[in-house]
C-alpha positions as CSV (number, residue, x, y, z in Angstrom):
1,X,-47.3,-7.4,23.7
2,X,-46.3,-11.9,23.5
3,X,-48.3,-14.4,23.9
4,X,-47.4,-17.5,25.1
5,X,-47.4,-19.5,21.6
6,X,-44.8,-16.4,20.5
7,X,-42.5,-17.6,23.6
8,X,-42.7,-21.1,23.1
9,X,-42.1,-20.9,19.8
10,X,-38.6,-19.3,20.5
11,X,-36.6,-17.1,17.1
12,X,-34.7,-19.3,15.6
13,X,-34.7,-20.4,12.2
14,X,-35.5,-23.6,11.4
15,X,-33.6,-25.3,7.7
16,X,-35.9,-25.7,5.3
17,X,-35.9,-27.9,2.8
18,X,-37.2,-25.1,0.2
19,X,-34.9,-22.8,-1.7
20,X,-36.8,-20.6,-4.0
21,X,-40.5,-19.9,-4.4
22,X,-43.8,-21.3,-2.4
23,X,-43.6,-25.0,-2.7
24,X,-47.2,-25.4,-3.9
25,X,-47.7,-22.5,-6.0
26,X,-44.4,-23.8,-8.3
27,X,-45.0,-26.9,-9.1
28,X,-48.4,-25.9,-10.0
29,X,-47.2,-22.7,-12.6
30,X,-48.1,-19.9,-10.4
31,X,-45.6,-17.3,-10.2
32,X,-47.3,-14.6,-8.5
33,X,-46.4,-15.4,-4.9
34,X,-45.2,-12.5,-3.1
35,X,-43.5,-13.4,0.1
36,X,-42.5,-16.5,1.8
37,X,-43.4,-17.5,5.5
38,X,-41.9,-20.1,7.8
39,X,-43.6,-22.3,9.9
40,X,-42.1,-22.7,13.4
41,X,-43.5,-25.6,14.3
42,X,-42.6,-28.0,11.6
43,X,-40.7,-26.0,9.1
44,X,-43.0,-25.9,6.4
45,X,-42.3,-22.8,3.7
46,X,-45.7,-21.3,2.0
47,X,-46.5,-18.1,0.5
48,X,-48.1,-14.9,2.5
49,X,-51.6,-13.3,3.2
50,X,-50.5,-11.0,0.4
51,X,-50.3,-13.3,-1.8
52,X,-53.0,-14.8,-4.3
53,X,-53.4,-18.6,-2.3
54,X,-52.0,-17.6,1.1
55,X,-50.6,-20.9,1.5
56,X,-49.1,-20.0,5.3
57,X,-53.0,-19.0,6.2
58,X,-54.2,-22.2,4.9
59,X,-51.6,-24.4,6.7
60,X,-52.0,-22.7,9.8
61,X,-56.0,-23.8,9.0
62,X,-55.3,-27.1,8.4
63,X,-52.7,-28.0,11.0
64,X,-53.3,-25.3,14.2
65,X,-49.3,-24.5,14.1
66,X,-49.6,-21.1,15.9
67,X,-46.6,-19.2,14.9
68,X,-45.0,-18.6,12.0
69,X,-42.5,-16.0,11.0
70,X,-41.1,-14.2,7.9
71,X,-38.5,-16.1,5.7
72,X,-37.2,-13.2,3.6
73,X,-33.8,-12.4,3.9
74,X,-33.2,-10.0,7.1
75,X,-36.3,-9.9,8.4
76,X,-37.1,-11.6,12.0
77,X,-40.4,-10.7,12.6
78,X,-43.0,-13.6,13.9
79,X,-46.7,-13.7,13.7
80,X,-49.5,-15.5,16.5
81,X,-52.1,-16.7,13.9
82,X,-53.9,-18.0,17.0
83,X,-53.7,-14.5,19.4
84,X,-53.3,-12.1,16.4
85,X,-50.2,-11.0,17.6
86,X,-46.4,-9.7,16.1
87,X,-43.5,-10.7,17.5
88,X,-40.0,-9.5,16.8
């Protein structure tokens, strides 16, 4: 199953200006991030739904950017906050 947000989207990876670690958990001494997302729609980095802030959650809360995708190395997978939905 797609939606429509998934396809618009598209699967490429955006650069990023974030190397290492969730951008807002660093700077403020947290450590205990787990995995890092990608925003399609403007590139912004953040931490996963596993992790203690779920910094991607809360952007896609404040901002309504739909898709987002994994940013770990070798995965491709994207995720629909809006339609609930995976995406390869």
């Amino acid at each position: 199953m797609t939606c429509q947000h998934l396809e618009d989207a598209g699967d490429a990876m955006p650069a990023s200006p974030y190397a290492a670690g969730c951008p807002e958990c660093v700077p403020a001494g947290f450590d205990d991030w787990v995995h890092l997302r990608l925003c399609l729609e403007c590139g912004y980095v953040a931490c996963c739904d596993s992790s203690p802030r779920r910094h991607m959650s809360r952007h896609h809360e404040r901002t309504g950017h739909p898709v987002m995708r994994s940013y770990e190395p070798g995965e491709t997978w994207r995720w629909c906050f809006v339609d609930e939905v995976l995406g390869a």
